[in-house]
N, CA, C and O atoms as a Tripos MOL2 file, in Angstrom:
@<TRIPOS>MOLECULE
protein
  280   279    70     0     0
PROTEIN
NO_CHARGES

@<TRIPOS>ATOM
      1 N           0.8530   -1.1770    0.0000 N.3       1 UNK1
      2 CA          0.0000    0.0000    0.0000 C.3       1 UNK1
      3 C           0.9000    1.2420    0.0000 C.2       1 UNK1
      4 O           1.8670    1.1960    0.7600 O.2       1 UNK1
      5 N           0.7140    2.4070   -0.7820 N.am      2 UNK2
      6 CA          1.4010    3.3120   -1.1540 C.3       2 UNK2
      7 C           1.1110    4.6430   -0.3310 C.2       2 UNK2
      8 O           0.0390    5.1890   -0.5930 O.2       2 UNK2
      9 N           1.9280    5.2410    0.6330 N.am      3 UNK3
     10 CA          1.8340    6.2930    1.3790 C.3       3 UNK3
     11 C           0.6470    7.4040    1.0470 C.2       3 UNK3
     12 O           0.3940    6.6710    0.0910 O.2       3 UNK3
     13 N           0.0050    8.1170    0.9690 N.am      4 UNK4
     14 CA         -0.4080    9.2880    0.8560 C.3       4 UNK4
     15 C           0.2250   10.3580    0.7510 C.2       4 UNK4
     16 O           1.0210   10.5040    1.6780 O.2       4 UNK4
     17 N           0.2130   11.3730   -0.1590 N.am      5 UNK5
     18 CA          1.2100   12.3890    0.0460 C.3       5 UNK5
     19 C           1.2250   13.4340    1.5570 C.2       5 UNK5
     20 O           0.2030   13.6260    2.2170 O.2       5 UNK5
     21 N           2.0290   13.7830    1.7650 N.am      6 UNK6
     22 CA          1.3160   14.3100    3.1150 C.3       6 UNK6
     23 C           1.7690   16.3360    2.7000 C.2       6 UNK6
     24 O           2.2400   16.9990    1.7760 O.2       6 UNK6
     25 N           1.2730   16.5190    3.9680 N.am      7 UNK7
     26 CA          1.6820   18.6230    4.1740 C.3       7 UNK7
     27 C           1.8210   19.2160    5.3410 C.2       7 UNK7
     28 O           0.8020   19.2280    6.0310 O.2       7 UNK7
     29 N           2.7310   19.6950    5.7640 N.am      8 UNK8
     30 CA          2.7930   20.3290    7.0840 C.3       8 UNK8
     31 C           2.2300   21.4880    7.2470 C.2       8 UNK8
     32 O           2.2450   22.5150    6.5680 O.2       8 UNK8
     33 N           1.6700   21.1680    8.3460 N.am      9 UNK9
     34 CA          1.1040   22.9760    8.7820 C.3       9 UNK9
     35 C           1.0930   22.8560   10.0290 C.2       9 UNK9
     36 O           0.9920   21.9660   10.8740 O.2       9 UNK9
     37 N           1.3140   24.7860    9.9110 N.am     10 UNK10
     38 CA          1.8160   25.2720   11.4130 C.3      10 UNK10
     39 C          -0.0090   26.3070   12.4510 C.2      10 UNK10
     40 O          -0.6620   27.2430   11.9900 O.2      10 UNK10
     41 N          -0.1540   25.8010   13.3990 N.am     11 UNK11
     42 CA         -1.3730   26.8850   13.8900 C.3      11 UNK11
     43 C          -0.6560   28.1240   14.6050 C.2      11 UNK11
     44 O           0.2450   28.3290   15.4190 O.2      11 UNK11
     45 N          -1.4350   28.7200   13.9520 N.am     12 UNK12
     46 CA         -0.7640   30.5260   14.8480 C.3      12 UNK12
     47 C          -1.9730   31.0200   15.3610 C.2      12 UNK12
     48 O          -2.0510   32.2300   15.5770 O.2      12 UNK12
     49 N          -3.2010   30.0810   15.6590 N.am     13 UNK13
     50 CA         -4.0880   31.0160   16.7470 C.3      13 UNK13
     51 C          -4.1270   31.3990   17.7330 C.2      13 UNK13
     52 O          -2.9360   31.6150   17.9550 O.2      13 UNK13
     53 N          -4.6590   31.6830   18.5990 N.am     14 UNK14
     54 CA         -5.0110   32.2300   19.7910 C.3      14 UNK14
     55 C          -4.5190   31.5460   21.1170 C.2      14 UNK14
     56 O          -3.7540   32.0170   21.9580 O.2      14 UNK14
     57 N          -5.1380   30.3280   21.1020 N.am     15 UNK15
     58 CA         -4.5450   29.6860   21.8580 C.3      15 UNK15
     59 C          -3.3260   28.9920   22.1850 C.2      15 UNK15
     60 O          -2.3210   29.3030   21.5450 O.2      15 UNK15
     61 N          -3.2510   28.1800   22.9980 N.am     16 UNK16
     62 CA         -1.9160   27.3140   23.0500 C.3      16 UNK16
     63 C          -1.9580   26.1410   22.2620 C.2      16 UNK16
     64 O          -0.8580   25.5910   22.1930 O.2      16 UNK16
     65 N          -2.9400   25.5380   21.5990 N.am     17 UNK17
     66 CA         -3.1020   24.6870   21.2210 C.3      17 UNK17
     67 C          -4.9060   24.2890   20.6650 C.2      17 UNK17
     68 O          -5.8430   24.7500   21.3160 O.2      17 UNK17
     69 N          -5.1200   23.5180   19.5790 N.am     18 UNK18
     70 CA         -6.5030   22.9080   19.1440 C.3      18 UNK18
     71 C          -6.3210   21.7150   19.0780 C.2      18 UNK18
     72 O          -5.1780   21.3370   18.8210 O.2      18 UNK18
     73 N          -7.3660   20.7430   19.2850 N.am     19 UNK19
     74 CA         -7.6120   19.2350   18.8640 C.3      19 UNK19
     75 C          -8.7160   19.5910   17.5480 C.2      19 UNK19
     76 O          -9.6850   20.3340   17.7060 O.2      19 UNK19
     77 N          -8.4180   19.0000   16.3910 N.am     20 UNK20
     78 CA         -9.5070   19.2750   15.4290 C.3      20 UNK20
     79 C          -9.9820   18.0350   15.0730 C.2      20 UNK20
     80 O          -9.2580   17.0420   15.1290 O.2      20 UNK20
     81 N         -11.5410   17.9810   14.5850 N.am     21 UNK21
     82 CA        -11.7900   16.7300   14.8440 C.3      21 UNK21
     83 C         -11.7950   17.2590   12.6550 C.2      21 UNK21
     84 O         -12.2030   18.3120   12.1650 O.2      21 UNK21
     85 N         -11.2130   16.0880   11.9500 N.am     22 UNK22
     86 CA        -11.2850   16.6920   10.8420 C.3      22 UNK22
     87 C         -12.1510   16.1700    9.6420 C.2      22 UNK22
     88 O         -12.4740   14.9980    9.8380 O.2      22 UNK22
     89 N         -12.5190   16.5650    8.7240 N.am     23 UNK23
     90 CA        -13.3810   15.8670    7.6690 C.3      23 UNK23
     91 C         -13.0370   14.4930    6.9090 C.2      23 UNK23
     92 O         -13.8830   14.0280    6.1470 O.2      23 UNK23
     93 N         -11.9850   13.9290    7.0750 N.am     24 UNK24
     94 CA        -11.3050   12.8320    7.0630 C.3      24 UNK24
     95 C         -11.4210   12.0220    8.0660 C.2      24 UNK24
     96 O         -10.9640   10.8840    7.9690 O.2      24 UNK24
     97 N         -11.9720   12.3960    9.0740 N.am     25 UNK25
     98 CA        -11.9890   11.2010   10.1730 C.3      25 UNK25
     99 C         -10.6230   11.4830   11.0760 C.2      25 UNK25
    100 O         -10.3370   11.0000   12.1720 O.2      25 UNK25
    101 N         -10.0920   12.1470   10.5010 N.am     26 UNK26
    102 CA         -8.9200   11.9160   11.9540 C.3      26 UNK26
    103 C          -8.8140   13.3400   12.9160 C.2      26 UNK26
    104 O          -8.9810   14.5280   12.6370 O.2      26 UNK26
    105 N          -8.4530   12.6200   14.1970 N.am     27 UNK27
    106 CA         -8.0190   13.2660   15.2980 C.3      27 UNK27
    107 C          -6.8660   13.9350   15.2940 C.2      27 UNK27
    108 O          -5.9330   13.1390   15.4010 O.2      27 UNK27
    109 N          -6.4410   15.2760   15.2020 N.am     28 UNK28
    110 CA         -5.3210   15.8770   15.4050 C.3      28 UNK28
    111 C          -5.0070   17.0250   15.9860 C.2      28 UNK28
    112 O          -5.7260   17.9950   15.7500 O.2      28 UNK28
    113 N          -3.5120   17.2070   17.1470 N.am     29 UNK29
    114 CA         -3.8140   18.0460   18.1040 C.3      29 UNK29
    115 C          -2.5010   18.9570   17.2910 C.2      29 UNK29
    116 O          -1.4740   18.4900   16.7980 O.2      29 UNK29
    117 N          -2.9480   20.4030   17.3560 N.am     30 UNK30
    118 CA         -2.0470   21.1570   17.0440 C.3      30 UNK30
    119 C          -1.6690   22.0530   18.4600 C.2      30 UNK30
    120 O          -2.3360   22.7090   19.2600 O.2      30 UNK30
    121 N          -0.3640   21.7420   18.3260 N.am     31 UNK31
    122 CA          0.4600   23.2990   19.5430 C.3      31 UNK31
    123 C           0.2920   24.1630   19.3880 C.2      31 UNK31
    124 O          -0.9090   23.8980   19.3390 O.2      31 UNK31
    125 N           0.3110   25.2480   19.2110 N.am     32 UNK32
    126 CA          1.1680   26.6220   18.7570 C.3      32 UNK32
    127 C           2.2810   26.8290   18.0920 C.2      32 UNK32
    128 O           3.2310   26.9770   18.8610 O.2      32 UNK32
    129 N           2.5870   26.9080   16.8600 N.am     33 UNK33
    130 CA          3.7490   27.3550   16.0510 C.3      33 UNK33
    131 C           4.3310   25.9040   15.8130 C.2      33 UNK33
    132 O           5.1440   25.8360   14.8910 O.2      33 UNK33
    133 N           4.1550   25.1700   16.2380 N.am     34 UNK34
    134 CA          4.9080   23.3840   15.7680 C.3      34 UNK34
    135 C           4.1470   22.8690   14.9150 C.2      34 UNK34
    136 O           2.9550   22.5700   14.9900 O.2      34 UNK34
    137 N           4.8920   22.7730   14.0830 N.am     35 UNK35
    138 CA          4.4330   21.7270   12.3620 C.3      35 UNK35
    139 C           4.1280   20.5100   12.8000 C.2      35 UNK35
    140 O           4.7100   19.7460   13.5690 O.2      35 UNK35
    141 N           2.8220   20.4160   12.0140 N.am     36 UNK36
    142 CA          2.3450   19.1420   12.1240 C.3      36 UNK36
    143 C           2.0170   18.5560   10.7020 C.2      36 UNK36
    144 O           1.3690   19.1230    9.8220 O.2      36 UNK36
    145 N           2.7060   17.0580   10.6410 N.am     37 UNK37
    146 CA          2.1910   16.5450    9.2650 C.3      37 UNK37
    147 C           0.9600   16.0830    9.4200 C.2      37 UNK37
    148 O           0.6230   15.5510   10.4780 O.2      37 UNK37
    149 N           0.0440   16.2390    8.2810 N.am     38 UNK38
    150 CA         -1.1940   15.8800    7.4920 C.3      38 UNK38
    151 C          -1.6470   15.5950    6.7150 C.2      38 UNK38
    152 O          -1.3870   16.4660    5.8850 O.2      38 UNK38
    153 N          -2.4990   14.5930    6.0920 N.am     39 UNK39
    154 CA         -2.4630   14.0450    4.6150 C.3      39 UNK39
    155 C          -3.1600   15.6220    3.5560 C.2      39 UNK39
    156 O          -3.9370   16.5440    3.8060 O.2      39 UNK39
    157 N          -2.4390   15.2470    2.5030 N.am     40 UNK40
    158 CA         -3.1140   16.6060    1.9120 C.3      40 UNK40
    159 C          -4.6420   16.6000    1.8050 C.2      40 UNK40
    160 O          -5.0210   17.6930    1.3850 O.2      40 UNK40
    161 N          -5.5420   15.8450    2.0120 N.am     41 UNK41
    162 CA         -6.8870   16.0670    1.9790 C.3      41 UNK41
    163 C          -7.4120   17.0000    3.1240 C.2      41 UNK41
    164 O          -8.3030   17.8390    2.9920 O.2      41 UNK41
    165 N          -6.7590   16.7350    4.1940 N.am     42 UNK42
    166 CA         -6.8000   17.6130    5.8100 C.3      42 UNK42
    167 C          -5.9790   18.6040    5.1630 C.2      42 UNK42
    168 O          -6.4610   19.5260    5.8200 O.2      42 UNK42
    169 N          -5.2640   19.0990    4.5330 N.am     43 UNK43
    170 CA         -4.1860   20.1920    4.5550 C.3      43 UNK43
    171 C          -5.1680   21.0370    3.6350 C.2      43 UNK43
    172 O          -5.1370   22.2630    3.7450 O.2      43 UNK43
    173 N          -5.7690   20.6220    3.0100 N.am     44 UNK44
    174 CA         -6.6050   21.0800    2.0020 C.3      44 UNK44
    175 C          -7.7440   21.8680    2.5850 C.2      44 UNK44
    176 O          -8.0020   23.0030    2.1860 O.2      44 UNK44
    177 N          -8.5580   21.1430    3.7190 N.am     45 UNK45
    178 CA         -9.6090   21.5130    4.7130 C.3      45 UNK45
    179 C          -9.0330   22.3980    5.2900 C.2      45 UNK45
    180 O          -9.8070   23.3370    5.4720 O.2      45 UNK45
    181 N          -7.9130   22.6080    5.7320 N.am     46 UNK46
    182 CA         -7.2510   23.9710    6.7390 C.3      46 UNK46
    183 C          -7.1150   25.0020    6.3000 C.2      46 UNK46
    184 O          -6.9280   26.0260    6.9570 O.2      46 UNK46
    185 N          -7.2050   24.8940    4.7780 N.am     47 UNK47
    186 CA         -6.5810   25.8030    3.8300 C.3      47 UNK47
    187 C          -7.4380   27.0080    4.4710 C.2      47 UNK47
    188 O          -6.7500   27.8280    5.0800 O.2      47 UNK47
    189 N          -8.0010   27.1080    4.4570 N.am     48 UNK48
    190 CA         -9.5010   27.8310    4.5670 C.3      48 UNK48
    191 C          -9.7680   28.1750    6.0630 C.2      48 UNK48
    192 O         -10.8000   28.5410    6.6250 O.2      48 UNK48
    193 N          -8.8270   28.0000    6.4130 N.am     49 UNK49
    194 CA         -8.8030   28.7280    8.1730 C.3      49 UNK49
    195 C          -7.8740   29.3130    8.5980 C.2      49 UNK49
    196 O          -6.9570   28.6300    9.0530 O.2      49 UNK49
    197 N          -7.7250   31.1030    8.6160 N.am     50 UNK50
    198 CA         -6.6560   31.6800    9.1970 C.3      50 UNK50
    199 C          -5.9710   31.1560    9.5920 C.2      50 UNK50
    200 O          -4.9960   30.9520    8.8690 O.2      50 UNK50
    201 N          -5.9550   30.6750   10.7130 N.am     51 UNK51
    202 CA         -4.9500   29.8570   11.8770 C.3      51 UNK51
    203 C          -4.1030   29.1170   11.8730 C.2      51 UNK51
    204 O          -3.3600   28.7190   12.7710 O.2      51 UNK51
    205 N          -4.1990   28.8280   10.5330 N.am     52 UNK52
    206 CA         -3.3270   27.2210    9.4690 C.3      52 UNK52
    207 C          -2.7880   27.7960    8.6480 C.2      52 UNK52
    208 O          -3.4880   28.3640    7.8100 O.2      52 UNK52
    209 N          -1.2230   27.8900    8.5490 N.am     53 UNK53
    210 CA         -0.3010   28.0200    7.6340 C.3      53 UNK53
    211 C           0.3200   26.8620    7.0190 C.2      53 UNK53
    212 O           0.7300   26.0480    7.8460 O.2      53 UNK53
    213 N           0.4690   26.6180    6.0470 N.am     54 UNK54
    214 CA          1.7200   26.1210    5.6810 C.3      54 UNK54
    215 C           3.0850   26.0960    6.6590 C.2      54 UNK54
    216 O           3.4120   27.0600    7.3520 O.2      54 UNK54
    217 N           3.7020   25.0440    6.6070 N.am     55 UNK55
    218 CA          4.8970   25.3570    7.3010 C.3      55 UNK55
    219 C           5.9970   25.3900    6.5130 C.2      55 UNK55
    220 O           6.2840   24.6840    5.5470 O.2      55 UNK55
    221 N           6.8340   26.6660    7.2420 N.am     56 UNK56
    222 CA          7.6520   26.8150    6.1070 C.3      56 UNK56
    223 C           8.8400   25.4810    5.9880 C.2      56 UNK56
    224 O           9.2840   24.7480    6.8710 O.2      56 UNK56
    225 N           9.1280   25.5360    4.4650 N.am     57 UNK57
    226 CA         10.4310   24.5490    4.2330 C.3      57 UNK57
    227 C          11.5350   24.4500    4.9200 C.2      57 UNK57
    228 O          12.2760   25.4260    5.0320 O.2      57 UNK57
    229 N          11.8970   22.9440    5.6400 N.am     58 UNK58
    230 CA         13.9400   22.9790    6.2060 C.3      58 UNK58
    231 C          14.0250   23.1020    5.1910 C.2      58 UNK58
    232 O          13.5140   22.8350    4.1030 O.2      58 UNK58
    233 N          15.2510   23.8630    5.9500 N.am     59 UNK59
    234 CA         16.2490   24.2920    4.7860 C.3      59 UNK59
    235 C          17.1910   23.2290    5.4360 C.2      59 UNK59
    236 O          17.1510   22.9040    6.6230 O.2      59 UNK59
    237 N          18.0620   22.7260    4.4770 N.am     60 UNK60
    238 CA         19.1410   21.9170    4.8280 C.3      60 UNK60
    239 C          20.2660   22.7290    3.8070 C.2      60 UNK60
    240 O          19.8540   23.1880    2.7420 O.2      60 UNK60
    241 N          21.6160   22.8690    4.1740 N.am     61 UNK61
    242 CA         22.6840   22.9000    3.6370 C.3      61 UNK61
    243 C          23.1220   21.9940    2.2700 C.2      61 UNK61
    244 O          23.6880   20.9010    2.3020 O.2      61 UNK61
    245 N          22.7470   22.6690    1.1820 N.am     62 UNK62
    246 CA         23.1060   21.6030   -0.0730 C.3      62 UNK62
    247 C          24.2390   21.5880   -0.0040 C.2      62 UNK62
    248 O          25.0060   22.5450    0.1070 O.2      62 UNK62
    249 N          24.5190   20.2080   -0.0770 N.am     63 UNK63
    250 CA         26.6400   19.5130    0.0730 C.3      63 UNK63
    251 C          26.6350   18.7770   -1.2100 C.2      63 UNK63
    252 O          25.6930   18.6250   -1.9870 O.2      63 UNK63
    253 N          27.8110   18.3600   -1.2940 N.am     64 UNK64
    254 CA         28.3940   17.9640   -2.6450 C.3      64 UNK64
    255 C          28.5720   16.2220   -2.4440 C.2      64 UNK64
    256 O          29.1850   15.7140   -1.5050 O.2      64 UNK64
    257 N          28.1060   15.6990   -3.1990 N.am     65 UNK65
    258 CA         28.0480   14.0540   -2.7360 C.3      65 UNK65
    259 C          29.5040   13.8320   -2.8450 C.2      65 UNK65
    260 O          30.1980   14.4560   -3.6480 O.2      65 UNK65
    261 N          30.0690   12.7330   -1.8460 N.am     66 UNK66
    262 CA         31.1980   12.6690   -1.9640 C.3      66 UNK66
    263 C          31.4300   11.6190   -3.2210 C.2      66 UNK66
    264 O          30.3930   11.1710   -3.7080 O.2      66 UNK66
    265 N          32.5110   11.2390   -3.7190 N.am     67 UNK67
    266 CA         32.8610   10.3590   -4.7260 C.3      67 UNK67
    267 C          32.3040    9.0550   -4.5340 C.2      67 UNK67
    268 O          32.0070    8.3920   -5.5280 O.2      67 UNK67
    269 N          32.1240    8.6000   -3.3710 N.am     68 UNK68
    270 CA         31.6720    7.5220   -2.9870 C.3      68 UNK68
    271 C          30.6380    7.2820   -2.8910 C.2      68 UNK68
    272 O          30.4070    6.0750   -2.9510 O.2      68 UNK68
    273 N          29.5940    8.0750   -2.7220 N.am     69 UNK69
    274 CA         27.9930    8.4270   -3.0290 C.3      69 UNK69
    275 C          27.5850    8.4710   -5.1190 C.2      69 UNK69
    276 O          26.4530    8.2320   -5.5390 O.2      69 UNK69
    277 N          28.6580    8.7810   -5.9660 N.am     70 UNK70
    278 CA         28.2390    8.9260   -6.7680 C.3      70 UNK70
    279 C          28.4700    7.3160   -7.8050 C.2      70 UNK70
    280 O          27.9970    7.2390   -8.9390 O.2      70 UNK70
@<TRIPOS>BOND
     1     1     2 1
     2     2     3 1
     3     3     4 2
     4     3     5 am
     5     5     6 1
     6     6     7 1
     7     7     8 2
     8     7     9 am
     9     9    10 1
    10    10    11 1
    11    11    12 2
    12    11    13 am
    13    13    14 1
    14    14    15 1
    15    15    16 2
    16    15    17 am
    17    17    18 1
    18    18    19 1
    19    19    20 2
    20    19    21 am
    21    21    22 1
    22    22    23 1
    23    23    24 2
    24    23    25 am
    25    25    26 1
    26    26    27 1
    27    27    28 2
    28    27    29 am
    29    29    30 1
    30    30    31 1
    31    31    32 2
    32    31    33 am
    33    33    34 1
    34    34    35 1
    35    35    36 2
    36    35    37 am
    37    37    38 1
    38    38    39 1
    39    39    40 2
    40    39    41 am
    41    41    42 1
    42    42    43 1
    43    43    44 2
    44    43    45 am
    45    45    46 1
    46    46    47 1
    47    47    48 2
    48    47    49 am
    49    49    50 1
    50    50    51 1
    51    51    52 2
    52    51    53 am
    53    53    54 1
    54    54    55 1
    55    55    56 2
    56    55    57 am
    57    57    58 1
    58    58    59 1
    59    59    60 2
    60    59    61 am
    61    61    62 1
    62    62    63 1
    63    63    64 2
    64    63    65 am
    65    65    66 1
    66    66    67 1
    67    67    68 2
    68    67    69 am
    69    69    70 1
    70    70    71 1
    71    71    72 2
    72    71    73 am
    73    73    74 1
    74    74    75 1
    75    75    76 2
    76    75    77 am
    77    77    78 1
    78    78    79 1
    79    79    80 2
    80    79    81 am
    81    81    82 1
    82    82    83 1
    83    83    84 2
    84    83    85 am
    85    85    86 1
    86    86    87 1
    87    87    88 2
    88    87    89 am
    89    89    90 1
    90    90    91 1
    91    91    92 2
    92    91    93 am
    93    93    94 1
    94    94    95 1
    95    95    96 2
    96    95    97 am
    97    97    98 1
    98    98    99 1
    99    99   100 2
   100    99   101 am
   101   101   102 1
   102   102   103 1
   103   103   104 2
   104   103   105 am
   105   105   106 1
   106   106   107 1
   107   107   108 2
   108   107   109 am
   109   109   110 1
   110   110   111 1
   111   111   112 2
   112   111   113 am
   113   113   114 1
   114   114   115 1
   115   115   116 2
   116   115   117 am
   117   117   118 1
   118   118   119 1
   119   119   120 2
   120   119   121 am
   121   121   122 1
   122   122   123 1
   123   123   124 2
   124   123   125 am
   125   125   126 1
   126   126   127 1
   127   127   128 2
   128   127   129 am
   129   129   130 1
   130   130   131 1
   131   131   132 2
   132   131   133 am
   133   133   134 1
   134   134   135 1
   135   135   136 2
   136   135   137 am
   137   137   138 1
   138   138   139 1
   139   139   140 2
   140   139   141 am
   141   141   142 1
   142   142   143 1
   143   143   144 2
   144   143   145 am
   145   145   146 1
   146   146   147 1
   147   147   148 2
   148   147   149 am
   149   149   150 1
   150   150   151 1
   151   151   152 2
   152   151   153 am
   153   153   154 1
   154   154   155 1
   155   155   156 2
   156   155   157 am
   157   157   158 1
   158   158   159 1
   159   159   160 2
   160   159   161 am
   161   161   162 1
   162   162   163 1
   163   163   164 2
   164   163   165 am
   165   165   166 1
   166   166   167 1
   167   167   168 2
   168   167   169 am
   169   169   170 1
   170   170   171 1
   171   171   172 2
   172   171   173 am
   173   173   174 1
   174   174   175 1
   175   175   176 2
   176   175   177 am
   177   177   178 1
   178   178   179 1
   179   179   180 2
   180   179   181 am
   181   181   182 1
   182   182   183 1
   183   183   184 2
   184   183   185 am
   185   185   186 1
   186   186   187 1
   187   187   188 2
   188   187   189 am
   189   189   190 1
   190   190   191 1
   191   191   192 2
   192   191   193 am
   193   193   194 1
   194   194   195 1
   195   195   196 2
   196   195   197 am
   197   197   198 1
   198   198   199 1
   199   199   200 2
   200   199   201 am
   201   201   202 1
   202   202   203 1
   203   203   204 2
   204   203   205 am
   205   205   206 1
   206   206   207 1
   207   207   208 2
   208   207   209 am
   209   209   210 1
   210   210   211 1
   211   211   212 2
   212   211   213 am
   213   213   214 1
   214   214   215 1
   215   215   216 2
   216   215   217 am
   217   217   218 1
   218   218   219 1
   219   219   220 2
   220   219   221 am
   221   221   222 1
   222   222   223 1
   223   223   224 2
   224   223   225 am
   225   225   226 1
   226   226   227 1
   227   227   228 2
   228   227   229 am
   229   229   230 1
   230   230   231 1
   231   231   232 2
   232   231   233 am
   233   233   234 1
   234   234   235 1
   235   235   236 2
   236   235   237 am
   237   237   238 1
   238   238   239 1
   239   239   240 2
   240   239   241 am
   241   241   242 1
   242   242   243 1
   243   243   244 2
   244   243   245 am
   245   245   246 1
   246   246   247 1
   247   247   248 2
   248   247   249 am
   249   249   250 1
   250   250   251 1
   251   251   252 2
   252   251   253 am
   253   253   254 1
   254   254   255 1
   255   255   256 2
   256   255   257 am
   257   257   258 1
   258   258   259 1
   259   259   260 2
   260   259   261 am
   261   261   262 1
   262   262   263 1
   263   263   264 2
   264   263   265 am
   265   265   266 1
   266   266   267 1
   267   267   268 2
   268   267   269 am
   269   269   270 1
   270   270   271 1
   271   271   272 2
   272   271   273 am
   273   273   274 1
   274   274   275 1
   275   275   276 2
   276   275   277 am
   277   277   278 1
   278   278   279 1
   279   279   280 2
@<TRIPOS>SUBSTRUCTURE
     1 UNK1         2 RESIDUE 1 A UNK
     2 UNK2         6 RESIDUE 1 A UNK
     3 UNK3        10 RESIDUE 1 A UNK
     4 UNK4        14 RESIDUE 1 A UNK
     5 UNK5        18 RESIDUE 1 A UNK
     6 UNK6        22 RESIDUE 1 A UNK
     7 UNK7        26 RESIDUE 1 A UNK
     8 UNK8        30 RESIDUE 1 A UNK
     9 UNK9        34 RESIDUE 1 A UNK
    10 UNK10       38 RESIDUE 1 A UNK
    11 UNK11       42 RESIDUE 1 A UNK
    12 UNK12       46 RESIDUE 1 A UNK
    13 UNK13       50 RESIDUE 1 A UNK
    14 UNK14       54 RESIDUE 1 A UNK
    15 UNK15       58 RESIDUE 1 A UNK
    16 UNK16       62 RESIDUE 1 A UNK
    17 UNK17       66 RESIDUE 1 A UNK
    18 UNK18       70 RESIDUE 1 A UNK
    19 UNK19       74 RESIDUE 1 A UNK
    20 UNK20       78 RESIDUE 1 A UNK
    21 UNK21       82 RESIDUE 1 A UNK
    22 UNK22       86 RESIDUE 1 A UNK
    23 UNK23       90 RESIDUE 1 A UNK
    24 UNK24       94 RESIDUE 1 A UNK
    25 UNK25       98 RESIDUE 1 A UNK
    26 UNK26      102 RESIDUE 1 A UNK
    27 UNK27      106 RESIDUE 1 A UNK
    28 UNK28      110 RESIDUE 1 A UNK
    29 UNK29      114 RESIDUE 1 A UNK
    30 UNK30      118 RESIDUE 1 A UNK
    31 UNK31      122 RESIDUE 1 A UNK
    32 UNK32      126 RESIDUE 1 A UNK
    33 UNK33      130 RESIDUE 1 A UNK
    34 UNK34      134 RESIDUE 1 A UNK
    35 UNK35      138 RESIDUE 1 A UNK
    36 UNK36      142 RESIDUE 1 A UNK
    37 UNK37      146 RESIDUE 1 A UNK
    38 UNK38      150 RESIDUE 1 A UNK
    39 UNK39      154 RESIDUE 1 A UNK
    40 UNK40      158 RESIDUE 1 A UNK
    41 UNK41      162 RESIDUE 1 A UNK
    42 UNK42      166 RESIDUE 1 A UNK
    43 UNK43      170 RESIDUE 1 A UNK
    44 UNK44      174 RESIDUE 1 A UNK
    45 UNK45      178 RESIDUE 1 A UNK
    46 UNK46      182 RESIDUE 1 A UNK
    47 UNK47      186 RESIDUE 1 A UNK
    48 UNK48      190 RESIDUE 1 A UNK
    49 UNK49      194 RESIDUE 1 A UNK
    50 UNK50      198 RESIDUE 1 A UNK
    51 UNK51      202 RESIDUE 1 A UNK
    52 UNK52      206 RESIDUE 1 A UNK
    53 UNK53      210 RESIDUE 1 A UNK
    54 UNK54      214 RESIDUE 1 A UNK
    55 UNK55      218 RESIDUE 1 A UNK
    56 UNK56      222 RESIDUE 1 A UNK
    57 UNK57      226 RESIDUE 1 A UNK
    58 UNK58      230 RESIDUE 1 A UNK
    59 UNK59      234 RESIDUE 1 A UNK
    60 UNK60      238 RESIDUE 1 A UNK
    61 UNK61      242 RESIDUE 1 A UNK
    62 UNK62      246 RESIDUE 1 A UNK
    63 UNK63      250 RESIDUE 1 A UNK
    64 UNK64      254 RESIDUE 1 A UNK
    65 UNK65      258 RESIDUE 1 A UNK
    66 UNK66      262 RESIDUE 1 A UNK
    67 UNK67      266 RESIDUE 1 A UNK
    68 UNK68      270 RESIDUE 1 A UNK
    69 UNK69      274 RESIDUE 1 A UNK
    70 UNK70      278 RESIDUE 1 A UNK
């Protein structure tokens, strides 16, 4: 069985935290400002609520594969 794509998002409301009960059936508790992964069908449903950002991209340091990697 093949993963779902998923999407992180960050809540910046009011509180310290929400439990959302979501249109997908699942249970999920958001903190304050901590990314949470979600299948994109839920990421999709949030879209549409202030409080739900996108989270922004790691950044990781692009390095050079060593010789032995290539």
């Amino acid at each position: 069985m093949s993963k779902s794509p998923t999407k992180t998002v960050t809540y910046s409301g009011g509180s310290t935290g929400v439990v959302m009960h979501l249109s997908s059936g699942h249970v999920v508790e958001f903190l304050h400002g901590v990314p949470v992964e979600v299948s994109a069908e839920d990421a999709k449903s949030l879209a549409g609520n202030p409080d739900f950002q996108p989270a922004p991209k790691a950044t990781t340091p692009t390095t050079k594969p060593s010789e032995e990697d290539a």
